[in-house]
C-alpha positions as CSV (number, residue, x, y, z in Angstrom):
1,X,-5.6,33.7,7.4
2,X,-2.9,33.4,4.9
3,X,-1.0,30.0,4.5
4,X,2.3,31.8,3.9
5,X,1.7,33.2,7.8
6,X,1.5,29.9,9.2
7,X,4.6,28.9,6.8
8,X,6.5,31.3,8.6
9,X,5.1,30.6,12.3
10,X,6.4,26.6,11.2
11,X,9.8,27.7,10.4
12,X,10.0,29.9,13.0
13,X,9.4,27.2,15.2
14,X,12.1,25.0,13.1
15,X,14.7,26.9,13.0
16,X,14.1,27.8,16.7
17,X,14.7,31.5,15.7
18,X,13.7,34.4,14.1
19,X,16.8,35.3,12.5
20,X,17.2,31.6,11.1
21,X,13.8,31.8,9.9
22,X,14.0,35.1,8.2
23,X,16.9,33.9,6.4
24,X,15.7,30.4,4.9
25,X,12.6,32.5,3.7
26,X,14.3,34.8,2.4
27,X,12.9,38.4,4.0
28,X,13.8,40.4,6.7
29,X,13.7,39.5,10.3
30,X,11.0,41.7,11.3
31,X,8.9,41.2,8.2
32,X,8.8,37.3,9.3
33,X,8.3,38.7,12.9
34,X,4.9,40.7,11.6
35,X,3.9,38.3,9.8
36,X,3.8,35.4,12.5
37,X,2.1,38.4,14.7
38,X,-0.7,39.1,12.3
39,X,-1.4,35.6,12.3
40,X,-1.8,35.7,15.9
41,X,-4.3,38.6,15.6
42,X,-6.2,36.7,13.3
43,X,-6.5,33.7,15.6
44,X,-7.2,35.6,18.3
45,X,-4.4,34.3,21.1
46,X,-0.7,33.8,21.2
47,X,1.1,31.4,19.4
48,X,4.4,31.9,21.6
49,X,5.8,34.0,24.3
50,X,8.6,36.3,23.1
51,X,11.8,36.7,25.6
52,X,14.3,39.0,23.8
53,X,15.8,36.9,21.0
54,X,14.4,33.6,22.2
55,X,10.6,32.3,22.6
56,X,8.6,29.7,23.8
57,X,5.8,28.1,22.3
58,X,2.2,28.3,24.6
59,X,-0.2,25.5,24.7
60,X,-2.1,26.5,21.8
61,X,0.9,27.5,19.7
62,X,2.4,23.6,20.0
63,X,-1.0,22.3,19.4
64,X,-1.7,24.5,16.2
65,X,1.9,24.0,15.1
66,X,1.6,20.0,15.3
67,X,-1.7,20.0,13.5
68,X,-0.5,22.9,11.0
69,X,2.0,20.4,9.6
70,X,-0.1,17.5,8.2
71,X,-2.8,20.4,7.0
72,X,0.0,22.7,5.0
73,X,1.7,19.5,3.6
74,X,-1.5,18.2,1.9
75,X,-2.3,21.6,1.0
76,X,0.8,21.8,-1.0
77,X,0.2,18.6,-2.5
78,X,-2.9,19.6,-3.6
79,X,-2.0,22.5,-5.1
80,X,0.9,20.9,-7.1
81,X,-1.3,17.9,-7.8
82,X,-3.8,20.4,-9.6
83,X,-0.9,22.6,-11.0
84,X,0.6,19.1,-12.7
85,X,-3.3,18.0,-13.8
86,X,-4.2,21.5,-15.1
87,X,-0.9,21.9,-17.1
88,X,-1.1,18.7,-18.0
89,X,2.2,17.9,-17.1
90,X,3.8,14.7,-17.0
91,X,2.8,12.1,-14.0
92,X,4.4,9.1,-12.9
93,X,2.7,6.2,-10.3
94,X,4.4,3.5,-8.9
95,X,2.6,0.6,-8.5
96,X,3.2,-2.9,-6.4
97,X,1.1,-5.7,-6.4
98,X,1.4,-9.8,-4.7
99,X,3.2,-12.2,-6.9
100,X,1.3,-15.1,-5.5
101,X,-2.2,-13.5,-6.2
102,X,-4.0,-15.5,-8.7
103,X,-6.3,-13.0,-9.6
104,X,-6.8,-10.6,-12.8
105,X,-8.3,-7.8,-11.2
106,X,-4.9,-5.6,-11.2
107,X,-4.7,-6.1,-14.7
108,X,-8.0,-4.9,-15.4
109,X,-7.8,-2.3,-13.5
110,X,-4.4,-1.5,-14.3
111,X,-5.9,-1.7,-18.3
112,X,-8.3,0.8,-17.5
113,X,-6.3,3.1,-16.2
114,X,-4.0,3.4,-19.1
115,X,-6.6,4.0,-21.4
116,X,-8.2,6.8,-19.2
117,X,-4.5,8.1,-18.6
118,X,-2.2,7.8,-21.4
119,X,0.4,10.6,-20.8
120,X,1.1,8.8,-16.8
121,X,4.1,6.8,-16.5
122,X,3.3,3.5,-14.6
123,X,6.1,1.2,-12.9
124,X,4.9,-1.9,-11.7
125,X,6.6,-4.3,-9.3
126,X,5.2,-7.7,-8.0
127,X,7.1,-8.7,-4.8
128,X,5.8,-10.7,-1.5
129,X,3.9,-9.5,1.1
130,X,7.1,-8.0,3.1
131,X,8.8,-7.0,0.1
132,X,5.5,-4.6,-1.3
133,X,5.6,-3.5,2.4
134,X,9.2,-2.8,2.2
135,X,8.8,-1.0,-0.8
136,X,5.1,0.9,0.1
137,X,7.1,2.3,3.5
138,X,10.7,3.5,1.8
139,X,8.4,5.6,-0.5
140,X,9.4,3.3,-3.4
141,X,6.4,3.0,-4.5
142,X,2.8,4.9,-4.6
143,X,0.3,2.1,-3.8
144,X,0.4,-2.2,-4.0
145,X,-2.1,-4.3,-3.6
146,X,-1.3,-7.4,-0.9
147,X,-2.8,-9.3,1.5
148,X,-3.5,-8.4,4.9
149,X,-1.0,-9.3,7.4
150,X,-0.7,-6.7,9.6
151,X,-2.8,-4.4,12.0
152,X,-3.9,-1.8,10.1
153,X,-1.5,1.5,10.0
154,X,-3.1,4.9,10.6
155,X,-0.4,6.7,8.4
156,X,-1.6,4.5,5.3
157,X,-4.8,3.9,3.6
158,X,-5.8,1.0,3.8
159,X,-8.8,0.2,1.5
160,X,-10.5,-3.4,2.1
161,X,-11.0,-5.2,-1.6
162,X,-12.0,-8.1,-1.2
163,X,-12.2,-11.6,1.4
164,X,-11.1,-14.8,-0.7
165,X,-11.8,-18.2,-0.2
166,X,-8.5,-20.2,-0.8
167,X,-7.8,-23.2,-2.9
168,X,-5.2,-25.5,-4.0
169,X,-4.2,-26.0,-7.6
170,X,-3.3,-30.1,-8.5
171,X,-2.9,-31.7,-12.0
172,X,-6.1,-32.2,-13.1
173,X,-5.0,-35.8,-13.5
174,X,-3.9,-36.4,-9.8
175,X,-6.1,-38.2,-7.3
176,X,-6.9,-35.1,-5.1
177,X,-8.4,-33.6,-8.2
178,X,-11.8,-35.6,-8.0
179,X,-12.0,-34.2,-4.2
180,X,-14.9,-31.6,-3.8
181,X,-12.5,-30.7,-0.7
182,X,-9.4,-30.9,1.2
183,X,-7.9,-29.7,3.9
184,X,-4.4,-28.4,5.1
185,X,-4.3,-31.6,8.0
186,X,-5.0,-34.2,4.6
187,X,-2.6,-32.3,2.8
188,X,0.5,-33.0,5.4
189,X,2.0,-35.8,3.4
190,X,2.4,-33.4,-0.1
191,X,5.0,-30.8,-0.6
192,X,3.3,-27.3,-1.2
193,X,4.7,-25.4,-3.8
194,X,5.2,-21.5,-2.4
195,X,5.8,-18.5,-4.3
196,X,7.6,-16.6,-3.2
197,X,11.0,-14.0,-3.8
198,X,15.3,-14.9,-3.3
199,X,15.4,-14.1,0.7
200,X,11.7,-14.2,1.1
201,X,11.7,-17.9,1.9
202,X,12.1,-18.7,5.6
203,X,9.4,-15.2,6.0
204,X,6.6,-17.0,3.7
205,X,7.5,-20.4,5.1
206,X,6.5,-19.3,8.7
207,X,3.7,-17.5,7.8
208,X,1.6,-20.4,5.8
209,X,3.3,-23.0,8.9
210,X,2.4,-20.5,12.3
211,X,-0.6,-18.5,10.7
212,X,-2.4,-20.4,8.4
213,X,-1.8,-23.7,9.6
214,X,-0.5,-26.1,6.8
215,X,1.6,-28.9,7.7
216,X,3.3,-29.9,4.6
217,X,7.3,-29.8,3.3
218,X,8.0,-26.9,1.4
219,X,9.3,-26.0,-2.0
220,X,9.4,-22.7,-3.5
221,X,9.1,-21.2,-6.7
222,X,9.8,-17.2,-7.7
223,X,6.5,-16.8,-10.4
224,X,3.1,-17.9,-10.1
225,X,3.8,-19.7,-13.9
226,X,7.3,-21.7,-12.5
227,X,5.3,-22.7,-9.6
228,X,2.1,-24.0,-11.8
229,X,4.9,-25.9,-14.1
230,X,6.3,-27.6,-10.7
231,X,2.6,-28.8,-10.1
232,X,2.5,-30.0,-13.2
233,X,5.3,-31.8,-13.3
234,X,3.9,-33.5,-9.9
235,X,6.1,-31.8,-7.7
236,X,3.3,-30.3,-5.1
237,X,0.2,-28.2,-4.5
238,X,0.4,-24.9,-5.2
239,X,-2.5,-22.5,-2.5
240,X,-3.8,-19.7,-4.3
241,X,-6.3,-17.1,-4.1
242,X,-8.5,-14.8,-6.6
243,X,-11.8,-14.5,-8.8
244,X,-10.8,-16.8,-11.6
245,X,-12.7,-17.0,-14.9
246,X,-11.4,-20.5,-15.8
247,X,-8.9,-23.2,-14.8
248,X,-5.1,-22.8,-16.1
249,X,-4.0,-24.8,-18.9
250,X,-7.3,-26.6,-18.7
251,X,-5.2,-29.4,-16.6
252,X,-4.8,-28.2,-13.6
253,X,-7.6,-28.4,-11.1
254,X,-8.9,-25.6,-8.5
255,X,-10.1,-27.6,-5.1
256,X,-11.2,-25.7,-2.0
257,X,-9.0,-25.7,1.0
258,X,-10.1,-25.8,4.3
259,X,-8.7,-25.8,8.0
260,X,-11.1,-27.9,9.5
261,X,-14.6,-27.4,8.7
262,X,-13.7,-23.8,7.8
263,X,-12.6,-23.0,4.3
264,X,-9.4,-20.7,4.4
265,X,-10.0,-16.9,3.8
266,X,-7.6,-14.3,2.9
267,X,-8.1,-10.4,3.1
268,X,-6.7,-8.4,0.1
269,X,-6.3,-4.6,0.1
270,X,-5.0,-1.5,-1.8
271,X,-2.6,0.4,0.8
272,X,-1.2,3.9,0.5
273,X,0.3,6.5,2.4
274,X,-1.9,9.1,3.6
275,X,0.7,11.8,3.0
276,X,1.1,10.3,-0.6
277,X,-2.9,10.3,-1.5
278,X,-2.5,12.2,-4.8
279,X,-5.1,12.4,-7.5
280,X,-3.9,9.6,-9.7
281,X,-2.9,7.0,-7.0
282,X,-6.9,7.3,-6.1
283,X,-7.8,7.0,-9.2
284,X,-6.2,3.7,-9.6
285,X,-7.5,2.4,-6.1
286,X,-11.2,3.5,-7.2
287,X,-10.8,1.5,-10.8
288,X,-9.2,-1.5,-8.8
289,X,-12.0,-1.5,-6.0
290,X,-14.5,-0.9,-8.9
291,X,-13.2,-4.1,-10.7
292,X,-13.4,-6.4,-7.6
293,X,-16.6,-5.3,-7.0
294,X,-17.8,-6.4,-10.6
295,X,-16.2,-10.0,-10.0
């Protein structure tokens, strides 16, 4: 079975005519006709019923035409995947990752990637949770790394990383900071500092209320480092999550936060599209799953 038959059946069936077909391909119309009927004779039944100049698709034509789609276009990724990899031409991935993360593990992994894969051009953008989701379904960018808010989506990939325990960060000198806990219901009184993006607000302000249960006043920052230099400066808490290998600053202070007698836990995954699943964009989600896995 040659793929170039069943590129022909497929625009056939797009154009909704021979003629049309033959045309966009380039050949004659009955070379495109031949074609689409030796790849019937291959199969072994009929892909459509012929009615002079029109057709109809049968059962089994619709059904291999739907599933023909998804197979050819990965195919054809594959094949100019491994022609860009052989030739060794230049690659690009676009990468996205949470802004209020408080974690090193994209670094690390981004680190390593660079120095297997010099010659690939990397763009990285840190955004919220519905901007990297924004971004990850506009094509905008390959893969990001964000916390799970959603149901899983069947047309993305959606590799689990990791399941953090939250915390809040305080000045080390504050009187929380001696707490071996504290939860969202003690921390009603104190504003909690939220990063977050210009429009993003109201979004991450419901979330952390409705979902997650705090009580406080809000104030927002726009990078993890103005929001730590607001807690400094004893303007709030600041909630965070991630593997941390030491406290910022040395002044701030990293107390679990629970909801009751539960400590808080976030889900973080890597998420990209199935029909975008090249060979570097796996790459970089096996180095960032590797590097969870070691912390």
């Amino acid at each position: 079975m040659l793929l170039r038959q069943i590129q022909y059946f497929q625009k056939v069936v797009e154009c909704k005519s021979f003629t049309e077909a033959a045309e966009a391909c380039h050949i004659s119309q009955s070379a495109i006709s031949q074609q689409v009927k030796a790849l019937e004779d291959e199969l072994g039944f009929a892909l459509m019923v012929r009615k002079n100049r029109t057709f109809e698709l049968t059962p089994a034509g619709s059904y291999f035409y739907d599933k023909s789609r998804g197979i050819i276009a990965q195919l054809e990724k594959l094949c100019a995947e491994s022609r860009r990899i052989g030739l060794n031409e230049r690659a690009e991935i676009k990468l996205g990752y949470l802004k209020n993360y408080g974690g090193h593990e994209f670094a690390k992994a981004l680190s390593l990637f660079a120095g297997k894969y010099p010659k690939v051009a990397v763009s990285i953008v840190a955004g919220t949770h519905e901007e990297l989701y924004e971004l990850l379904v506009g094509g905008k960018v390959d893969l990001v790394l964000s916390d799970q808010r959603r149901a899983f989506s069947s047309l993305y990939n959606n590799l689990v990383l990791t399941e953090q325990k939250a915390y809040v960060e305080v000045p080390s000198t504050s009187s929380l900071a001696s707490m071996p806990r504290v939860t969202v219901e003690e921390l009603g009184d104190q504003t909690c500092m939220l990063v977050t993006s210009i429009g993003q607000e109201d979004i991450d302000k419901q979330f952390y209320r409705d979902i997650l249960g705090f009580q406080s006043a809000f104030s927002v920052a726009y990078s993890l480092e103005e929001a730590r230099m607001n807690v400094l400066a004893g303007k709030g808490y600041l909630p965070i999550e991630g593997n941390f290998d030491e406290e910022p600053y040395g002044i701030l202070t990293r107390i679990p936060l629970y909801r009751g007698d539960e400590q808080i836990k976030r889900r973080y995954c890597a998420y990209w599209a199935i029909d975008n699943s090249g060979y570097y964009i796996e790459e970089f989600a096996d180095m960032l799953q590797g590097v969870f896995q070691q912390t």
